[in-house]
C-alpha positions as a LaTeX table, in Angstrom:
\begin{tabular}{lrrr}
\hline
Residue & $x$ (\AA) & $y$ (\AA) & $z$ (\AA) \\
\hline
Unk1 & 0.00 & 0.00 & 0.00 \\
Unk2 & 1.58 & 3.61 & $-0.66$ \\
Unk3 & 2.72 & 5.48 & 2.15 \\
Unk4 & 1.18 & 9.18 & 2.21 \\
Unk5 & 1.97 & 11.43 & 4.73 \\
Unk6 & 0.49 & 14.33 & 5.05 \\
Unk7 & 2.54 & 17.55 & 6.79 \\
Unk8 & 2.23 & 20.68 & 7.83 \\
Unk9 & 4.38 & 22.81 & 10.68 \\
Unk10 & 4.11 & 26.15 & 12.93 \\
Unk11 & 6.90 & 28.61 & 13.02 \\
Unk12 & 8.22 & 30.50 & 16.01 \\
Unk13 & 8.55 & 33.65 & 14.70 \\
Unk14 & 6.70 & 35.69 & 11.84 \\
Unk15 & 8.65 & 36.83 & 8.75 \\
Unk16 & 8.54 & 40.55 & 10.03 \\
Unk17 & 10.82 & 39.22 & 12.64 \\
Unk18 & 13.34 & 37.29 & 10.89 \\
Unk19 & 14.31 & 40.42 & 8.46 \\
Unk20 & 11.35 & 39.58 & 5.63 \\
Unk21 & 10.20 & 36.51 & 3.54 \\
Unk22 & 13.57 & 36.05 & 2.34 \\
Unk23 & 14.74 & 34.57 & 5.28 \\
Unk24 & 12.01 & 31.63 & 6.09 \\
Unk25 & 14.80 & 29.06 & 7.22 \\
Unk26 & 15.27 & 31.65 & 10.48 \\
Unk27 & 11.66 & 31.74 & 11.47 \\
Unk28 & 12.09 & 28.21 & 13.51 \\
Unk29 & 9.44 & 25.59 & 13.79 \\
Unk30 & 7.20 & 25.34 & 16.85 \\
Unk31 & 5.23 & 22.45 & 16.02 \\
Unk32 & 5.67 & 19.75 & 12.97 \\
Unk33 & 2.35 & 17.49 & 12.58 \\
Unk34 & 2.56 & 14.54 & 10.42 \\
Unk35 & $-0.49$ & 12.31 & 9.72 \\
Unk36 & 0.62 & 9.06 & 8.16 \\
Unk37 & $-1.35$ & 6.96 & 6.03 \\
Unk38 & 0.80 & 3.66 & 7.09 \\
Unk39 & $-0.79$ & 3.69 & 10.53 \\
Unk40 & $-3.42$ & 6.19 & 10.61 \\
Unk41 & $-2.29$ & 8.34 & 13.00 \\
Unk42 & $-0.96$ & 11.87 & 13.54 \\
Unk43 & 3.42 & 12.46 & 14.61 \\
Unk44 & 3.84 & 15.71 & 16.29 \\
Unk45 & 7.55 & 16.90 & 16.45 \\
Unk46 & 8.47 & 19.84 & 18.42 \\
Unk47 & 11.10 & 22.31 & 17.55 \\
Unk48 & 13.93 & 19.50 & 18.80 \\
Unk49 & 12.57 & 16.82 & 17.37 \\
Unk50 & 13.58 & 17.87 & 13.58 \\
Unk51 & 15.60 & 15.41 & 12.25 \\
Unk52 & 13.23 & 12.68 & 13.44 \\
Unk53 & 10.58 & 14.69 & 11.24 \\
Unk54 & 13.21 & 14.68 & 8.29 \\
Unk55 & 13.26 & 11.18 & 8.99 \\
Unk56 & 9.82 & 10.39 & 9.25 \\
Unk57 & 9.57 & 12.19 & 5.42 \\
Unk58 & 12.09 & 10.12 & 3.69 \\
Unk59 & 9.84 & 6.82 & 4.50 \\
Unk60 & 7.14 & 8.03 & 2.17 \\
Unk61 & 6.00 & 7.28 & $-1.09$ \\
Unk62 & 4.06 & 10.73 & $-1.28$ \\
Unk63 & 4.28 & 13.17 & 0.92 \\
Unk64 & 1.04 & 16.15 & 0.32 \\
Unk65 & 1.02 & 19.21 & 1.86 \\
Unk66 & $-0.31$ & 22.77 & 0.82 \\
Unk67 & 2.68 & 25.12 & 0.34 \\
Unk68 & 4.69 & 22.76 & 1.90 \\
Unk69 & 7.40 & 22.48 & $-0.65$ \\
Unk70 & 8.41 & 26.21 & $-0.84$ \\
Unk71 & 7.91 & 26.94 & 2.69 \\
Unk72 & 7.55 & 24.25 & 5.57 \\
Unk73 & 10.77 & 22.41 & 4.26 \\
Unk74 & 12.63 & 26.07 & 3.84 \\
Unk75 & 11.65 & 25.96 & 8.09 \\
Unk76 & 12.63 & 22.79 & 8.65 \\
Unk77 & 15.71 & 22.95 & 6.43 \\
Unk78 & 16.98 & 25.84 & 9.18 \\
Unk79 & 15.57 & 24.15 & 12.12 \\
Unk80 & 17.77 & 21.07 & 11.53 \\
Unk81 & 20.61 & 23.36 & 10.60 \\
Unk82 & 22.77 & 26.55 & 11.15 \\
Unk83 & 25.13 & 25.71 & 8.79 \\
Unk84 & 23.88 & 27.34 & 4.95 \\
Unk85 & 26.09 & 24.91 & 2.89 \\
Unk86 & 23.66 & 22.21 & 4.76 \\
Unk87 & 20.70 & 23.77 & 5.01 \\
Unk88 & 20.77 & 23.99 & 1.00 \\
Unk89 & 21.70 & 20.64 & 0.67 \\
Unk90 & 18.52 & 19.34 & 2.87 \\
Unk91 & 15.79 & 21.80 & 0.88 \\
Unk92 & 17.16 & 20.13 & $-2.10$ \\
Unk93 & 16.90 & 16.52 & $-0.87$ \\
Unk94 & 13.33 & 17.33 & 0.63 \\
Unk95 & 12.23 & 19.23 & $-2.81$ \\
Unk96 & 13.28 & 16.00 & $-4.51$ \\
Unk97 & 11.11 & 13.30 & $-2.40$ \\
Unk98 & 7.74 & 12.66 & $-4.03$ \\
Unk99 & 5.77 & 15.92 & $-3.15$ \\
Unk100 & 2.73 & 17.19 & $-4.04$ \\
Unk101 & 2.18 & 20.39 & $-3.07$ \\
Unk102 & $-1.67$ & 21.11 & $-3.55$ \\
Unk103 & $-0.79$ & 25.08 & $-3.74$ \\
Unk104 & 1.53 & 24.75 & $-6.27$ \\
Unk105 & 0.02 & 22.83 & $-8.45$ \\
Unk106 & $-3.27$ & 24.64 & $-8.17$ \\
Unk107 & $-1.40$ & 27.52 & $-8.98$ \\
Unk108 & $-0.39$ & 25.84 & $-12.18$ \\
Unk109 & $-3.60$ & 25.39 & $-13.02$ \\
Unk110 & $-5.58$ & 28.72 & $-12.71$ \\
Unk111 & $-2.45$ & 31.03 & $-12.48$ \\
Unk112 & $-2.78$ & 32.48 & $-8.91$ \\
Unk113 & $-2.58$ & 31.18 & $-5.48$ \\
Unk114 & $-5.88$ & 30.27 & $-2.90$ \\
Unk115 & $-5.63$ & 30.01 & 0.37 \\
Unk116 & $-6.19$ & 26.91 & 2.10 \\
Unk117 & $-9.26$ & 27.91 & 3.82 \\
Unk118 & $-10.96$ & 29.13 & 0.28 \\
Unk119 & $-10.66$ & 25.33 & $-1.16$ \\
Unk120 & $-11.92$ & 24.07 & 2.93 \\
Unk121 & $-14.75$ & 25.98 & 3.13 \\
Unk122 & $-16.81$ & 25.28 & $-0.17$ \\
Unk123 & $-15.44$ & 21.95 & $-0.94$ \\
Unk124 & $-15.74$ & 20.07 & 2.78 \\
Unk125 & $-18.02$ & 22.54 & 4.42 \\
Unk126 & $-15.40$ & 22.96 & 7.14 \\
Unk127 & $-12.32$ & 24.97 & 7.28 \\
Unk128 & $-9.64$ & 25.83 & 9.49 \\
Unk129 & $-9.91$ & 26.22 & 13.33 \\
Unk130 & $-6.97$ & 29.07 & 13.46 \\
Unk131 & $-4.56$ & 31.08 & 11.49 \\
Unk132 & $-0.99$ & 31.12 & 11.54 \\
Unk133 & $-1.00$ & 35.18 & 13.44 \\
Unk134 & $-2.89$ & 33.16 & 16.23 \\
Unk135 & $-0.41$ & 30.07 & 16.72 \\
Unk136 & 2.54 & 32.91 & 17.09 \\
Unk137 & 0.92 & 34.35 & 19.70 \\
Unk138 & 0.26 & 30.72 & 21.33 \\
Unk139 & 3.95 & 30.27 & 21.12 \\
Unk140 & 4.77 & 33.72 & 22.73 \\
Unk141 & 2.31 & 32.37 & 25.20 \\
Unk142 & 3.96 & 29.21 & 25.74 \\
Unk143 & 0.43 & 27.12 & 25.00 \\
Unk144 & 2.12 & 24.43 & 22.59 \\
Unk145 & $-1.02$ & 22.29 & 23.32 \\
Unk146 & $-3.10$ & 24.82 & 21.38 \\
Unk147 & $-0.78$ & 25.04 & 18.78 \\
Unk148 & $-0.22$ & 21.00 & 18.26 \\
Unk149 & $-4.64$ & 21.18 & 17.82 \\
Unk150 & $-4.19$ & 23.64 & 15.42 \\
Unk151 & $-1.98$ & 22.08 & 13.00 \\
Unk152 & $-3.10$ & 18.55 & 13.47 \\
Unk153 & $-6.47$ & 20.22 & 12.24 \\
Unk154 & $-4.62$ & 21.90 & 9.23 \\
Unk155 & $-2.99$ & 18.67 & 8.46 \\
Unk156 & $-6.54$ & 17.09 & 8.33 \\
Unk157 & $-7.87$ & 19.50 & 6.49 \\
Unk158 & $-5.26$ & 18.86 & 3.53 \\
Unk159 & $-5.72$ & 15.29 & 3.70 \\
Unk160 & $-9.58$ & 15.77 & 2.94 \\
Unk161 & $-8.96$ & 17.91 & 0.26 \\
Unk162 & $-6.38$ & 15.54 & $-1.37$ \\
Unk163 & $-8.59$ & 12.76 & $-1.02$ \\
Unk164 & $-11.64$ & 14.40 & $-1.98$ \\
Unk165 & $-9.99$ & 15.21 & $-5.04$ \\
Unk166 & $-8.81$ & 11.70 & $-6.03$ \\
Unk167 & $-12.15$ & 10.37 & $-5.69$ \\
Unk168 & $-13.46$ & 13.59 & $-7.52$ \\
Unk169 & $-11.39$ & 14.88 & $-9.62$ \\
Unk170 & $-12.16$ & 18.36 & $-8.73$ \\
Unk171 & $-11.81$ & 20.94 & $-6.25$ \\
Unk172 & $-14.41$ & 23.97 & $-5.33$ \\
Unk173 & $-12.95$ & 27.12 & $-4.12$ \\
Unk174 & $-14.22$ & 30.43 & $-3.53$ \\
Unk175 & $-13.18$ & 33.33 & $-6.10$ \\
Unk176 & $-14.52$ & 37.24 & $-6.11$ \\
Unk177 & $-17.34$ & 35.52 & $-8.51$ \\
Unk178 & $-18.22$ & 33.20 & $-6.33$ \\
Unk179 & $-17.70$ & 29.03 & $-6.11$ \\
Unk180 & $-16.04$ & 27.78 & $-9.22$ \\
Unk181 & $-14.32$ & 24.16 & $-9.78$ \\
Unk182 & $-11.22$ & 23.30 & $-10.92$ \\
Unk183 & $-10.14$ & 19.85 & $-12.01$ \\
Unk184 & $-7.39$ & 18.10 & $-10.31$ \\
Unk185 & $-5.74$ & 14.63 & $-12.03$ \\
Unk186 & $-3.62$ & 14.06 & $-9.47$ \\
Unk187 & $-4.60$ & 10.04 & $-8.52$ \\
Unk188 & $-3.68$ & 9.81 & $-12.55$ \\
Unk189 & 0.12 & 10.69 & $-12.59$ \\
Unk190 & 3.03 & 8.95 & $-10.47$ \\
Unk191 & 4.61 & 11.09 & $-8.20$ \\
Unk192 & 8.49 & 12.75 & $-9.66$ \\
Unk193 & 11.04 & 12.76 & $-7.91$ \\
Unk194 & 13.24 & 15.80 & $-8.86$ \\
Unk195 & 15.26 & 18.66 & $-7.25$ \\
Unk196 & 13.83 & 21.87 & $-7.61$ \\
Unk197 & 14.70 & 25.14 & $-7.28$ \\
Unk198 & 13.62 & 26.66 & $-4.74$ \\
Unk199 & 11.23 & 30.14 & $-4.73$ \\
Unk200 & 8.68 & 31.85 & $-2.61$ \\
Unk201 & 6.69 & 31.94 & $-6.28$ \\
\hline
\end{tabular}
């Protein structure tokens, strides 16, 4: 059976704080939530548990996230690293498992990015229980508990979508118009494995 795990993480600090977008690998992860389809269960890691994460990652046969590829692995690429000559090296090796980022290949499709709650909301009637301003403040706050809830319901939320859309072929999501669909074929194509290079677009 193929192994899909689906990720998502929390960052310490906002990009504001690390000197601008630029400079993801320095905002530090809080909170890493994995759920994996090999047991059915959800793998937190906190900000010390990184290279168990990394670890956890290269067991899969598809990992699925949603902006996971150009972001989350930039975090956890500095998390597991100080060093830039490594951190580098592990973006590449993570950009090169079997990804599919749902953002970025949405993006593909209709030429401009959605947010993750603008695909929750219309196409599973649910969306997400937070935002990402409110688990900083958590963190300042030192209520990890609240932020662990909050991703493992992010992470949910992304493996809904991706399987609604294999048994579907389509997505909804809301636009200035209104609902509109767009058709997804990714149960139809084996997953690449190739470096890419990495950009915030």
């Amino acid at each position: 059976m193929e192994r899909i795990l689906y990720f998502d993480l929390e960052t310490k600090r906002a990009a504001e704080e690390v000197g601008g977008w630029s400079n993801i690998e320095d905002m530090g992860m809080s909170v890493g939530v994995i759920w994996d389809s090999f047991d059915e269960q959800h793998h937190v890691y906190l900000d010390y548990q990184g290279p168990q994460l990394l670890e956890h990652c290269r067991k899969a046969d598809l990992i699925v996230g949603f902006n996971h590829v150009e972001f989350d692995y930039r975090v956890l690429a500095g998390e597991c690293s100080g060093q830039q000559e490594q951190r580098t090296r592990l973006r590449t090796e993570l950009a090169g498992l079997p990804n599919l980022d749902m953002l970025t290949e949405l993006k593909k499709l209709l030429g401009h990015r959605l947010k993750l709650e603008s695909l929750a909301r219309p196409t599973l009637g649910a969306g997400k229980s937070a935002d990402g301003l409110q688990a900083l403040k958590w963190y300042r706050e030192d209520k990890l508990d609240k932020i662990i809830e909050y991703c493992k319901v992010d992470v949910e939320v992304t493996r809904d979508l991706h399987l609604y859309a294999l048994e579907h072929g389509e997505l909804l999501y809301d636009s200035r118009s209104g609902i509109k669909t767009v058709s997804v074929t990714w149960g139809q194509q084996a997953p690449k494995r190739e470096v890419q290079q990495m950009s915030l677009f």
